[in-house]
Backbone of each chain as nested JSON, in Angstrom:
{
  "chains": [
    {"id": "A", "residues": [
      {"number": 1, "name": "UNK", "atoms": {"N": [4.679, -11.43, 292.893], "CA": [5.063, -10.444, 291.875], "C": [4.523, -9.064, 292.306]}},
      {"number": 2, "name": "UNK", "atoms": {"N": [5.281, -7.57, 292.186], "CA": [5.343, -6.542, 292.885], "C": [3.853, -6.261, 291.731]}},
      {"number": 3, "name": "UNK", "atoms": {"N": [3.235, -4.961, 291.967], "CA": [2.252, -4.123, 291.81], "C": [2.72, -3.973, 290.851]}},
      {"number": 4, "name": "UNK", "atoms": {"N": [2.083, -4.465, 289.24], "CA": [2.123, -3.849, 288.095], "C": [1.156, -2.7, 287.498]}},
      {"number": 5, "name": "UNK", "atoms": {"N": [1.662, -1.411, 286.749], "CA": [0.594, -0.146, 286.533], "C": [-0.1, -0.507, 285.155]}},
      {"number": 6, "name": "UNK", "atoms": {"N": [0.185, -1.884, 284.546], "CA": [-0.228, -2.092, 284.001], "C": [-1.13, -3.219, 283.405]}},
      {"number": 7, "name": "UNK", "atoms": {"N": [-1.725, -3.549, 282.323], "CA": [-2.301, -4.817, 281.809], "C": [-2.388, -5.616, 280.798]}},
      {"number": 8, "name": "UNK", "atoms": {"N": [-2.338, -6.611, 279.628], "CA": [-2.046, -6.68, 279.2], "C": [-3.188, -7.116, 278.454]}},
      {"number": 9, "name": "UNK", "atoms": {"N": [-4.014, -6.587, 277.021], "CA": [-5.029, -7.212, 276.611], "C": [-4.664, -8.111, 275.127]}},
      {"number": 10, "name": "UNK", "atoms": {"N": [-5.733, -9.43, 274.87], "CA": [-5.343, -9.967, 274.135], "C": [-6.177, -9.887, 273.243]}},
      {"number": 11, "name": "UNK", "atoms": {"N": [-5.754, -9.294, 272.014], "CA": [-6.696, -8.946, 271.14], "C": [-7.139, -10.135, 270.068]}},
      {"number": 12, "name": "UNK", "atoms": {"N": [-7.296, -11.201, 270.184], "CA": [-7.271, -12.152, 269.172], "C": [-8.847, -12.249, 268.732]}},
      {"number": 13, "name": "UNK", "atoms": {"N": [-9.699, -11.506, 269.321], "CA": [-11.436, -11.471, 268.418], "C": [-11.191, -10.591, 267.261]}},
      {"number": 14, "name": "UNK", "atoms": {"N": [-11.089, -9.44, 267.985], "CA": [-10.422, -7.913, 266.85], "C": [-9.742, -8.81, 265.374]}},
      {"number": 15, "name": "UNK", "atoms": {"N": [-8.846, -9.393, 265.499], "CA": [-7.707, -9.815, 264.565], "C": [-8.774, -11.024, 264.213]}},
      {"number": 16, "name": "UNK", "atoms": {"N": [-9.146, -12.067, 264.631], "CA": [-9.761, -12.781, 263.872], "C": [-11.097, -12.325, 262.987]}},
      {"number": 17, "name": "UNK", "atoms": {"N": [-11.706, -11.28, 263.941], "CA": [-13.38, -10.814, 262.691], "C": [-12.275, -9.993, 261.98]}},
      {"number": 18, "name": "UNK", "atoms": {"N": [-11.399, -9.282, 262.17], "CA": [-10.83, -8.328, 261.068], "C": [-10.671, -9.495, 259.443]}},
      {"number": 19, "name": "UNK", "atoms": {"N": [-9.919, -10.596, 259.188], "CA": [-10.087, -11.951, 259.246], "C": [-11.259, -12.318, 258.432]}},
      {"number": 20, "name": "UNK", "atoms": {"N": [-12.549, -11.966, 259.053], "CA": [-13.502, -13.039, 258.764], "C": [-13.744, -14.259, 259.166]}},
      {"number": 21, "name": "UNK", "atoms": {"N": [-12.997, -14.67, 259.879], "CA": [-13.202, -15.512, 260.715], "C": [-14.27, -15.891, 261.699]}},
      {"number": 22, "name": "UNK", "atoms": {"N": [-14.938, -17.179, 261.54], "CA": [-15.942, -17.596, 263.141], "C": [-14.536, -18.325, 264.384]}},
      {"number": 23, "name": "UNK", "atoms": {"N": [-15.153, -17.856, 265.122], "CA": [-13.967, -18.902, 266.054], "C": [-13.892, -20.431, 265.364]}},
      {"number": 24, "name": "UNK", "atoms": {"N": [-15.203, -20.68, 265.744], "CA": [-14.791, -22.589, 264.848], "C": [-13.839, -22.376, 264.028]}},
      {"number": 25, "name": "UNK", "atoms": {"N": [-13.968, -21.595, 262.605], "CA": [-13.119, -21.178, 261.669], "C": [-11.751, -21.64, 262.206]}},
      {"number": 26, "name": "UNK", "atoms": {"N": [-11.613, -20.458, 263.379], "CA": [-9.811, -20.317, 263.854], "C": [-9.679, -21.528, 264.636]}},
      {"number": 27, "name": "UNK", "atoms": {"N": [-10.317, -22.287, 265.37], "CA": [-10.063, -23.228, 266.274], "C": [-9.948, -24.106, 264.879]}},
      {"number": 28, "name": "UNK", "atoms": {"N": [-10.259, -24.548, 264.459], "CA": [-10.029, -25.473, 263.261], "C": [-8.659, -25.328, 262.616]}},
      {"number": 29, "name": "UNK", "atoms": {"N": [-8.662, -23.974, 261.758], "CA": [-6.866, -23.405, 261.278], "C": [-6.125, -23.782, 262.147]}},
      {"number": 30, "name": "UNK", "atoms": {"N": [-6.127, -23.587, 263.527], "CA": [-5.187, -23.601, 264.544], "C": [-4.675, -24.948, 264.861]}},
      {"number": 31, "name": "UNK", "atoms": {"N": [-6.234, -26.149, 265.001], "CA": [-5.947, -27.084, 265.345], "C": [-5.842, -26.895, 266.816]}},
      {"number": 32, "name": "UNK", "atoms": {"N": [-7.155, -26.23, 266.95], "CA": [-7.26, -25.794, 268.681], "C": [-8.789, -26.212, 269.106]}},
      {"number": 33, "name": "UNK", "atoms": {"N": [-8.891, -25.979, 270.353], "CA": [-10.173, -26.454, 270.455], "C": [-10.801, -25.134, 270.614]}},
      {"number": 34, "name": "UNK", "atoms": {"N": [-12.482, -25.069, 270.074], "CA": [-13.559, -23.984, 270.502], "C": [-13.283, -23.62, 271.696]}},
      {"number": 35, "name": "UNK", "atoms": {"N": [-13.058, -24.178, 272.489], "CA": [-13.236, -24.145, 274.182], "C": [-12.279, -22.898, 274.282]}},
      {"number": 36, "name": "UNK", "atoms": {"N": [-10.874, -23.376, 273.57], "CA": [-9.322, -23.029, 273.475], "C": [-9.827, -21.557, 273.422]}},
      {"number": 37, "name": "UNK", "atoms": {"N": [-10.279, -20.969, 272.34], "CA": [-10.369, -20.395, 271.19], "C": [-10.817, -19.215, 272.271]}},
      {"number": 38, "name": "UNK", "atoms": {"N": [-12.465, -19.578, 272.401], "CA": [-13.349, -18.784, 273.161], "C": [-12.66, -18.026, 274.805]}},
      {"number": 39, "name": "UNK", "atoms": {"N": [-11.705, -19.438, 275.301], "CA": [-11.41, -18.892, 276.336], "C": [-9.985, -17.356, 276.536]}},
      {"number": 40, "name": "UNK", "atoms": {"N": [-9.19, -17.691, 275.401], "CA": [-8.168, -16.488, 274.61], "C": [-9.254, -15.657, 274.26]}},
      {"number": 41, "name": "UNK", "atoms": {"N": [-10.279, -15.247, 273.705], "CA": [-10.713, -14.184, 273.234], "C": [-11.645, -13.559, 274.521]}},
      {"number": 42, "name": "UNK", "atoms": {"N": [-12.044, -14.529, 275.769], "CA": [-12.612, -14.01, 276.879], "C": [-11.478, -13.18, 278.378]}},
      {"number": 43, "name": "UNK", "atoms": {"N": [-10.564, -13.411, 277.942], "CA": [-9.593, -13.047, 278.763], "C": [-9.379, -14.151, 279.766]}},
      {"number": 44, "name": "UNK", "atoms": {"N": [-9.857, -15.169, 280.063], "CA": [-9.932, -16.249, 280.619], "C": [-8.616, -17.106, 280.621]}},
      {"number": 45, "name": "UNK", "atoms": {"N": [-7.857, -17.055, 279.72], "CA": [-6.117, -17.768, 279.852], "C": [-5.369, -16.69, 280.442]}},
      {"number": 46, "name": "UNK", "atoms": {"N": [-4.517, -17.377, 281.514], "CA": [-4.104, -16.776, 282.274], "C": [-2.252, -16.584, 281.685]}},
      {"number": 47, "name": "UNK", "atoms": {"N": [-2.244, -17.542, 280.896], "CA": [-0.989, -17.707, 279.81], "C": [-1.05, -17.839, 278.359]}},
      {"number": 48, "name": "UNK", "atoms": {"N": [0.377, -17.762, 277.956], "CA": [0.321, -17.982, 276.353], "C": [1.272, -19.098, 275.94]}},
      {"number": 49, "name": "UNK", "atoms": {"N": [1.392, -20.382, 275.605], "CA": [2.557, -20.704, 274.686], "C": [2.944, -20.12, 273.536]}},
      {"number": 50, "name": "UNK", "atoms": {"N": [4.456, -20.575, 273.715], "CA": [4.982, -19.473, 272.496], "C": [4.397, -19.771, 271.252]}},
      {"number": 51, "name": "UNK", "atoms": {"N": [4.282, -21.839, 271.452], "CA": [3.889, -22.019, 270.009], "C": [2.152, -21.906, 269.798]}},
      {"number": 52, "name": "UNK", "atoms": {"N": [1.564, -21.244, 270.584], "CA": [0.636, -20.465, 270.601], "C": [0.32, -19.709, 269.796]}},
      {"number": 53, "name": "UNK", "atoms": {"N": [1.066, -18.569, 270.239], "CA": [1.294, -17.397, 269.59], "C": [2.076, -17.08, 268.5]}},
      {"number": 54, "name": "UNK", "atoms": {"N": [2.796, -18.154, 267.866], "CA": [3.293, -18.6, 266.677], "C": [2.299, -18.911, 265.594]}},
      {"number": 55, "name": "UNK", "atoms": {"N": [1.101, -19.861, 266.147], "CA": [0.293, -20.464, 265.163], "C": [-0.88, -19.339, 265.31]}},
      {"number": 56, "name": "UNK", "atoms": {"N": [-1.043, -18.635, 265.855], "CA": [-1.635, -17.64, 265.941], "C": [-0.83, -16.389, 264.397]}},
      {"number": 57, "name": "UNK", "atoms": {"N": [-0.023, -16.173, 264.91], "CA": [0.392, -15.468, 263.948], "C": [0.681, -16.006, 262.707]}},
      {"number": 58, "name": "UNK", "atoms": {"N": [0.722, -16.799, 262.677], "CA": [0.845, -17.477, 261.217], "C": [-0.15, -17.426, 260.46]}},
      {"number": 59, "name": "UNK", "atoms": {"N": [-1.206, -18.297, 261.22], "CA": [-2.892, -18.16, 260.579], "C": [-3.362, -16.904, 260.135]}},
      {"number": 60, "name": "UNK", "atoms": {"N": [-2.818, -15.885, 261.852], "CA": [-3.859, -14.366, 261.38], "C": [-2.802, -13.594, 260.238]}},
      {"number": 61, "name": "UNK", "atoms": {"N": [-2.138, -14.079, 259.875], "CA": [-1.097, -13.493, 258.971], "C": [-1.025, -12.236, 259.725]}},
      {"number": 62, "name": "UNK", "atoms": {"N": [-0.453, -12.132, 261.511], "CA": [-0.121, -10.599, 261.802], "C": [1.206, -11.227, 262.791]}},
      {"number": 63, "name": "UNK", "atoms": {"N": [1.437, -9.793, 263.411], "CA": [2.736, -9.757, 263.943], "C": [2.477, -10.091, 265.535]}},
      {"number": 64, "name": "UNK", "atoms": {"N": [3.38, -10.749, 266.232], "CA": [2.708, -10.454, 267.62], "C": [2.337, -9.174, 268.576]}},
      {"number": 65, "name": "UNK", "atoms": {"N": [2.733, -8.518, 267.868], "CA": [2.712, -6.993, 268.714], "C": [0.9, -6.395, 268.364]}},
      {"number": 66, "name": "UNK", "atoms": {"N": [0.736, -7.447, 267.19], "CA": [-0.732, -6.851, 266.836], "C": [-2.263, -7.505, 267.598]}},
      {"number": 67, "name": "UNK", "atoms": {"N": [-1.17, -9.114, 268.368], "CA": [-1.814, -9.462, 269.066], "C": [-2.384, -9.087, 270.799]}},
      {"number": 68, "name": "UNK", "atoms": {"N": [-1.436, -8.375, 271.094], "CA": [-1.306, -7.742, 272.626], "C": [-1.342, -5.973, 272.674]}},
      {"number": 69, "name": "UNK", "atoms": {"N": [-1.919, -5.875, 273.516], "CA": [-2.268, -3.879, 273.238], "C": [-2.167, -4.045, 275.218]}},
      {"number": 70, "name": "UNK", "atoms": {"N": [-0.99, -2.799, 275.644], "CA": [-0.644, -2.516, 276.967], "C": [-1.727, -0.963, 277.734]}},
      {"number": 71, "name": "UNK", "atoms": {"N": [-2.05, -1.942, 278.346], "CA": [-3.222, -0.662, 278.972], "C": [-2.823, 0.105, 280.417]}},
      {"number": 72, "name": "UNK", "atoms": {"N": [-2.546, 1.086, 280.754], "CA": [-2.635, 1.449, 282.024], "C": [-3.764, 0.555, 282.748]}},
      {"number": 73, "name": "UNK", "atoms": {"N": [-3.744, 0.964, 284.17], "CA": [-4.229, -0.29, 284.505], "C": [-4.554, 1.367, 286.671]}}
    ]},
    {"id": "B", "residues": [
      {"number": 1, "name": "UNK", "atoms": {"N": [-1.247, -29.993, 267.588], "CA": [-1.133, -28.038, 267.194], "C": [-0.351, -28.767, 265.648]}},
      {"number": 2, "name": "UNK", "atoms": {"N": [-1.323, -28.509, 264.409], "CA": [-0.762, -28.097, 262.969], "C": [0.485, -27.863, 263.444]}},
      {"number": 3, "name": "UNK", "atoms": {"N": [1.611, -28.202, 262.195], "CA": [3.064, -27.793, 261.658], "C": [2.823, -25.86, 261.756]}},
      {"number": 4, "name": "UNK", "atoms": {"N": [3.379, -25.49, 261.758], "CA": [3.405, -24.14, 261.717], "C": [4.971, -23.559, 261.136]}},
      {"number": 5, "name": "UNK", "atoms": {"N": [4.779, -22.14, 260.443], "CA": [5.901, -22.231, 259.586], "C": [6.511, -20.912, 259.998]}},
      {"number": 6, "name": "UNK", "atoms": {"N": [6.287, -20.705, 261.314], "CA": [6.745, -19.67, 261.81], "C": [7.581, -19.644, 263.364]}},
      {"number": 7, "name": "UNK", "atoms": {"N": [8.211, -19.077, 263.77], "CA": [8.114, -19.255, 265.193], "C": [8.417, -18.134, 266.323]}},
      {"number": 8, "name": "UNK", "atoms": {"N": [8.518, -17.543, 267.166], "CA": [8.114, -16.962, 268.156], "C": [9.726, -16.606, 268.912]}},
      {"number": 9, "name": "UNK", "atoms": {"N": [10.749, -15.492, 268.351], "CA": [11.427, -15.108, 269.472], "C": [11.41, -14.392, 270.63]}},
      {"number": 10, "name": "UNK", "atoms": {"N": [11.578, -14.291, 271.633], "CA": [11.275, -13.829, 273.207], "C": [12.599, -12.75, 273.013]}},
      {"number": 11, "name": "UNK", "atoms": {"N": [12.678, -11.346, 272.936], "CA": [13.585, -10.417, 272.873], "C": [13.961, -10.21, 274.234]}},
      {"number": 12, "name": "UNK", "atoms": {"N": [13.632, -10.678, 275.507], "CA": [13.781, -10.107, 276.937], "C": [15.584, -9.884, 276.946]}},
      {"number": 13, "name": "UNK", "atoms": {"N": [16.263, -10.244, 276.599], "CA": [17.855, -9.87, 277.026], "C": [17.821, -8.943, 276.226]}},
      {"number": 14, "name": "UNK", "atoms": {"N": [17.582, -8.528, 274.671], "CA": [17.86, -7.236, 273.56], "C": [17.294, -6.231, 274.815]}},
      {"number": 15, "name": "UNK", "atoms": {"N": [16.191, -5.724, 275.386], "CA": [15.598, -5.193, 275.669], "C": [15.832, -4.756, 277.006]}},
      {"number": 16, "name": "UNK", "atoms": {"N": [16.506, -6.079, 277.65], "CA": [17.209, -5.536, 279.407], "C": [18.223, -4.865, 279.403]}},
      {"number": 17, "name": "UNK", "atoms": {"N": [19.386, -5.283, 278.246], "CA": [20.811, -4.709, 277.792], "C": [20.166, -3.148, 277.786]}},
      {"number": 18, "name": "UNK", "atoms": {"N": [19.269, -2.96, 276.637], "CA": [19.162, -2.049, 276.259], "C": [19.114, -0.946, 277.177]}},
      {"number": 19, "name": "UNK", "atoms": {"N": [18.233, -1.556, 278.326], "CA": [18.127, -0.558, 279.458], "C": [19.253, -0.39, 280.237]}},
      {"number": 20, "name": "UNK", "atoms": {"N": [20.468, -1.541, 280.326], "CA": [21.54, -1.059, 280.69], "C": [21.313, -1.938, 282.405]}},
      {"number": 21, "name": "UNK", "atoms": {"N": [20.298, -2.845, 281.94], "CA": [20.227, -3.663, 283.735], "C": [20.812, -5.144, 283.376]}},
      {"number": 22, "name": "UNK", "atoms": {"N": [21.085, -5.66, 284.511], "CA": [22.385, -6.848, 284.802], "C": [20.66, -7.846, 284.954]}},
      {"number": 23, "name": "UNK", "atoms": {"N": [20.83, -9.361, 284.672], "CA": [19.891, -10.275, 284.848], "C": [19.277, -10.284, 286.144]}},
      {"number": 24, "name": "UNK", "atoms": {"N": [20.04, -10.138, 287.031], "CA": [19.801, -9.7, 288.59], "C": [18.823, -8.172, 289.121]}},
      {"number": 25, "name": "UNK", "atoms": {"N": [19.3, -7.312, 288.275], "CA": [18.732, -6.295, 288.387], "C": [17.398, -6.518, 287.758]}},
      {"number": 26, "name": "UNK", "atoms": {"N": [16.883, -7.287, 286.465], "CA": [15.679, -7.101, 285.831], "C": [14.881, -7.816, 287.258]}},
      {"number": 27, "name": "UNK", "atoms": {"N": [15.453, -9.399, 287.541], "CA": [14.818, -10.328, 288.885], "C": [14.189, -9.416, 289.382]}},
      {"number": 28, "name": "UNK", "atoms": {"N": [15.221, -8.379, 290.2], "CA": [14.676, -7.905, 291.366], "C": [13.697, -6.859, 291.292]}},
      {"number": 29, "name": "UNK", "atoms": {"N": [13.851, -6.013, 289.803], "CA": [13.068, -5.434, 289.547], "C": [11.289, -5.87, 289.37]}},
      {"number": 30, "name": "UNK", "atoms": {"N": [11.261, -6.733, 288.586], "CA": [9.776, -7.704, 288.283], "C": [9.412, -8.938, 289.536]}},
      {"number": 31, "name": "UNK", "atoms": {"N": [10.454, -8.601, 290.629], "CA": [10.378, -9.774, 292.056], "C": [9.954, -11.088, 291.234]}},
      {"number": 32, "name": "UNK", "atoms": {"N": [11.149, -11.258, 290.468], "CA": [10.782, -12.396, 289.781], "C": [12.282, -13.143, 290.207]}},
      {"number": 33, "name": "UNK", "atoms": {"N": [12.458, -14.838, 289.874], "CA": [13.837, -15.176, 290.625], "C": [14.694, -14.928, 289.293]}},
      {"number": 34, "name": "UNK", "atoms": {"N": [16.32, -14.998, 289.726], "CA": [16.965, -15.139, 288.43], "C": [16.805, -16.223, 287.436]}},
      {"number": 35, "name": "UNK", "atoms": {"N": [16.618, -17.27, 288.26], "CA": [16.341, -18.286, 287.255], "C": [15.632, -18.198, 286.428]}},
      {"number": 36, "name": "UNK", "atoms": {"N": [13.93, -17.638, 286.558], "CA": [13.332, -17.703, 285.28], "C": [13.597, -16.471, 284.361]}},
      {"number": 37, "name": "UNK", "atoms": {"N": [14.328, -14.897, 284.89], "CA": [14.528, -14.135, 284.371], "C": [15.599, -14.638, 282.721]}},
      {"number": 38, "name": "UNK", "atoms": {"N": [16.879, -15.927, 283.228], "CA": [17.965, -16.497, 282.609], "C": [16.998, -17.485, 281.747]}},
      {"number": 39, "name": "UNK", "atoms": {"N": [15.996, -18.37, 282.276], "CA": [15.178, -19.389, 281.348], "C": [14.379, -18.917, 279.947]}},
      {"number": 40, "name": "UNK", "atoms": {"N": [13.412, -17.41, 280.445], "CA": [12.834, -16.172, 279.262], "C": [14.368, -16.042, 278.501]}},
      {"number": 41, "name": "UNK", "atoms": {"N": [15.132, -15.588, 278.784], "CA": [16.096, -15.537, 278.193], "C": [16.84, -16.468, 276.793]}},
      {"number": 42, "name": "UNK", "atoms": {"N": [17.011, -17.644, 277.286], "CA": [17.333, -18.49, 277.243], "C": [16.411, -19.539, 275.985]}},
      {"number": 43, "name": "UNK", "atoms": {"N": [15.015, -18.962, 275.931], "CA": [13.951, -19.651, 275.139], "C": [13.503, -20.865, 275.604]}},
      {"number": 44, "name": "UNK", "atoms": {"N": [13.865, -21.121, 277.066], "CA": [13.137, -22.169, 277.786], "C": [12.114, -22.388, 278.547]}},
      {"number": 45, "name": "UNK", "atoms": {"N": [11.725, -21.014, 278.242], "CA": [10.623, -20.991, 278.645], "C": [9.356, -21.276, 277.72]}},
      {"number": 46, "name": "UNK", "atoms": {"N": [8.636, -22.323, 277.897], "CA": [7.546, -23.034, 276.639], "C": [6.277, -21.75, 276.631]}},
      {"number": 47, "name": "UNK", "atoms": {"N": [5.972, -21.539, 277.857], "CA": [5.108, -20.432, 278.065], "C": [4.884, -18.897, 278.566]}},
      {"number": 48, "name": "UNK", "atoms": {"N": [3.868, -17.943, 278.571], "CA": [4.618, -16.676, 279.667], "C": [3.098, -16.328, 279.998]}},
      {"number": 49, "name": "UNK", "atoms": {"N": [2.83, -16.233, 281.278], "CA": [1.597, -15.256, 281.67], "C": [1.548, -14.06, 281.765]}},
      {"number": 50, "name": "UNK", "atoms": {"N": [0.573, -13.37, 281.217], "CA": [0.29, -12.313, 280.787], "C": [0.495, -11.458, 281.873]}},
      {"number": 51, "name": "UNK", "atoms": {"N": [0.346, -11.599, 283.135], "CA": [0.877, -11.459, 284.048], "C": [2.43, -10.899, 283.935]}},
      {"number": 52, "name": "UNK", "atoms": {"N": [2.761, -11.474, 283.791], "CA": [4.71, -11.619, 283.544], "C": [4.713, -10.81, 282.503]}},
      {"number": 53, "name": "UNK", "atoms": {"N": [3.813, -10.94, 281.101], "CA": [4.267, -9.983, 280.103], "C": [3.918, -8.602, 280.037]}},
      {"number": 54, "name": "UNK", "atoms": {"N": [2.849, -8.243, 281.348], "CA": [2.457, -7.238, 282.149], "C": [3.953, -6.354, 282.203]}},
      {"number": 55, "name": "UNK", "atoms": {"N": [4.302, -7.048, 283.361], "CA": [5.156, -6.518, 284.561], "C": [6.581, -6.771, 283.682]}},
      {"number": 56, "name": "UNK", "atoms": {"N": [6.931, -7.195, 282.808], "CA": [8.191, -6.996, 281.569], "C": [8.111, -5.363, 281.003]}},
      {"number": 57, "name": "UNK", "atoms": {"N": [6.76, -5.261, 280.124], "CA": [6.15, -3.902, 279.658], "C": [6.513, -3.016, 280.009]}},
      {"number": 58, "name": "UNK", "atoms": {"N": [5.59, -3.082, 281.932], "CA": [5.888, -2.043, 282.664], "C": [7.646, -1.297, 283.275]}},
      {"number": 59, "name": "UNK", "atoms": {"N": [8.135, -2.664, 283.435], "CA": [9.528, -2.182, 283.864], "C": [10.759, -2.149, 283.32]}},
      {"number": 60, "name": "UNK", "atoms": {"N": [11.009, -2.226, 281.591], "CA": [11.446, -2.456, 280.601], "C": [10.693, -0.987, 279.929]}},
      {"number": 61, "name": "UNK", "atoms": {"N": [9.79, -0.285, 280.209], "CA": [8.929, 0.908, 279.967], "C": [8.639, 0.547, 278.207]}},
      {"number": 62, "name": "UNK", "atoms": {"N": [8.583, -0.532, 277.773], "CA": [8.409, -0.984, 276.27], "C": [6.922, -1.36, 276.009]}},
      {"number": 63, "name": "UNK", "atoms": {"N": [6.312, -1.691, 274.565], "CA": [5.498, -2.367, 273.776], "C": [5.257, -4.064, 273.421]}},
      {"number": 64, "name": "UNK", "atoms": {"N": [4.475, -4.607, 274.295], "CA": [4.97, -6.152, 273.88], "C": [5.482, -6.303, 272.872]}},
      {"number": 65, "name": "UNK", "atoms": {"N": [4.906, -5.986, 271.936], "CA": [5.514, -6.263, 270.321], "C": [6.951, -5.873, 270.346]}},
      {"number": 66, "name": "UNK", "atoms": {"N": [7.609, -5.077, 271.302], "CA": [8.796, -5.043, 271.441], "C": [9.547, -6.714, 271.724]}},
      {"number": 67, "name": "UNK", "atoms": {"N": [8.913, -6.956, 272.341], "CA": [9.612, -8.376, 273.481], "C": [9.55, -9.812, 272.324]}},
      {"number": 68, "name": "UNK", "atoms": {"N": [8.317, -9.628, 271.229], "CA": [8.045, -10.833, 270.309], "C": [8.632, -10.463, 269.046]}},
      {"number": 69, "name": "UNK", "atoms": {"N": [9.357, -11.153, 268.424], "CA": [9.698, -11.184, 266.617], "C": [9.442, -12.688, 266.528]}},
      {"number": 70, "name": "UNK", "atoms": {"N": [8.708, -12.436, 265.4], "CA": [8.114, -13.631, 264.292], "C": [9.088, -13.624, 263.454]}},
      {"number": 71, "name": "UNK", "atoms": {"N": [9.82, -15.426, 263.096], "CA": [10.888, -15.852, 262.597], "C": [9.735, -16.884, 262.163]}},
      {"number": 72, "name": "UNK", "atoms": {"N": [10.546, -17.355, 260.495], "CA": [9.825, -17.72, 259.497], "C": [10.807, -18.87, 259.611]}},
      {"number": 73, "name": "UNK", "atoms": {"N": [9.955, -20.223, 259.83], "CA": [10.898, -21.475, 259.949], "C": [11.176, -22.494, 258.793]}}
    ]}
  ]
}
């Protein structure tokens, strides 16, 4: 894949303390594991499933666009 | 993964049209093959690396939140 100027960050700590949320909290709602949880909010997944980011948005009651913020890079 | 009552559309064709590029043209643009350019398309794709939703952003000159709409199932 050619030289992208950009990056893509995943904001799902932001959106969950906004929330109130502990991760356990969200790994639990989600029906995900801590491991899951911690490794999405460390930048550490290198992907997303859609139904991911579905149950993500459902739980955080937000939009997906509120989940991803595009950074120069 | 919980029932979830939402689900996750992938806008990549609204958004290539828009720019006025052929499925071939986005490929070659993101050196990605046609096939998976037609599969994103298509909603067969189960997953996307951030990577990929990078280099969509960048050469589509859009907002992820452009590329995702949340549909209420």
């Amino acid at each position: 894949m050619p030289e992208t100027d950009v990056k893509i960050m995943f904001k799902l700590k932001e959106l969950r303390t906004n929330k109130g949320l502990s991760q356990e909290g969200l790994a639990r709602l989600c029906g995900m594991s801590l491991t899951n949880v911690r490794k999405y909010e460390q930048g550490k997944m290198k992907s997303i499933p859609f139904d991911t980011l579905a149950n993500f948005c459902s739980k955080l009651e937000c939009q997906p666009g509120e989940l991803f913020e595009k950074v120069a890079i």
